[in-house]
Steps between C-alpha positions, in 0.01 A plus 500: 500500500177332596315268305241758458704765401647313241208401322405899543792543342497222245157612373643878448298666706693588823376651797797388784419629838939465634527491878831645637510277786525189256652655161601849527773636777292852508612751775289516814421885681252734516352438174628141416393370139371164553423396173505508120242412246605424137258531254486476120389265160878313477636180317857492601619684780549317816422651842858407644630748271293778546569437858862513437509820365279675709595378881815711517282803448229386751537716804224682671161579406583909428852420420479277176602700186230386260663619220839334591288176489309500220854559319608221637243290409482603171884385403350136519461367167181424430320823701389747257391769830460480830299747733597458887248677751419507868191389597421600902584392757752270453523389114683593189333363189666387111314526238709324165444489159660249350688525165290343195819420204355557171816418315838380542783722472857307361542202674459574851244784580135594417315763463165614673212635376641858470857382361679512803747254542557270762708191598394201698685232579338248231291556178363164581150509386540783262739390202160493318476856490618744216875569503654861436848490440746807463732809640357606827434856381282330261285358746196714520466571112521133458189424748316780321574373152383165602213591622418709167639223292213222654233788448577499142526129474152476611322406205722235431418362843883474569714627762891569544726183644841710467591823458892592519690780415841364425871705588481630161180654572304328232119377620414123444110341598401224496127374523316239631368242277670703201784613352832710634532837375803720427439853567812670449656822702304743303083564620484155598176591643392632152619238350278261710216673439575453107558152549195435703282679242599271227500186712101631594470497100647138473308406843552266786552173331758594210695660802512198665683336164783826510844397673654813521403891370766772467383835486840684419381586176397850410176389292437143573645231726651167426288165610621145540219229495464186655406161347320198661690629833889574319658827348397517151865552376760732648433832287259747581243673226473824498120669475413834403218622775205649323268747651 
């Protein structure tokens, strides 16, 4: 790749003008296609492997199955969608739209902007995002919840850090700057929105003194407070929830 092509590239705006006789083995003929133009906003795809993907399918200018190669260029990790068209006389053109992770997803995937999830080779760079962690089928209601749960933590100015469901299928969160919360198998969502309501009473600051909060009560929820930075004690007091 050329100097200038990888600062194109390196700045995330790409617009990579490939000739065949120097890159790309493309098949001569009536209607030879001479070149390929790349285009998109992208952090971490790399030319070579778009280019690996796509030269086996490279053949004539009529004879390129656009569909075929926009399939194959979105099974690369970190493209969200590709659209592939020809561009006459003698060029095919790739637009990309590069994944954008939102969250992690267990230990080795994220997940984009619309929950899909996707696997590159490294989460280098991204271990400070928000980690969902559960059965697969759980996935998608997960990424919803969490996205309902930071809505509702709003006026606490506080957002989710962890939020796993574990094999017995009970719901655990923890928070950012405050405390871990047990929500139980039953309405965990309900039961977040209980326990956010109270910590809204108690506000921002008294939250950030609370260790732990378990919500698997049916009419209050169980707190254990910190002191100057340690557990205050190893039992938990129970508090009726008024209102």
């Amino acid at each position: 790749m050329s100097g200038r092509k990888a600062l194109l590239w390196g700045l995330g705006l790409v617009s990579v003008m490939l000739s065949a006789a120097g890159i790309w083995h493309l098949e001569a003929g009536l209607y030879p296609l001479r070149y390929v133009r790349v285009t998109g906003e992208v952090q971490h795809l790399h030319i070579q492997e778009v280019q690996q993907v796509l030269q086996p399918l490279l053949k004539g200018y009529w004879s390129v199955d656009l569909g075929q190669a926009e399939e194959a260029v979105e099974k690369l990790a970190w493209v969200e969608d590709a659209l592939v068209q020809r561009i006459w006389p003698d060029t095919l053109e790739l637009v990309i739209r590069e994944q954008v992770p939102e969250v992690r997803w267990g230990e080795r995937a994220l997940l984009n902007q619309r929950g899909d999830v996707f696997q590159p080779e490294t989460l280098q760079g991204y271990r400070h995002l928000p980690r969902l962690k559960g059965p697969e089928n759980y996935r998608r209601r997960l990424f919803l919840a969490y996205r309902r749960m930071n809505e509702a933590l709003a006026p606490l100015a506080m957002r989710i850090e962890v939020l796993e469901v574990d094999s017995r299928r009970s719901w655990q969160v923890k928070l950012g700057g405050g405390p871990e919360i047990q929500l139980g198998r039953v309405s965990p969502e309900a039961t977040f929105a209980r326990l956010v309501r109270a910590m809204v009473r108690l506000g921002k600051e008294k939250c950030q003194q609370i260790e732990r909060l378990d919500g698997r009560y049916e009419h209050g929820f169980a707190v254990r407070w910190q002191r100057e930075g340690k557990t205050q004690g190893e039992r938990t007091l129970k508090l009726e929830q008024h209102g």
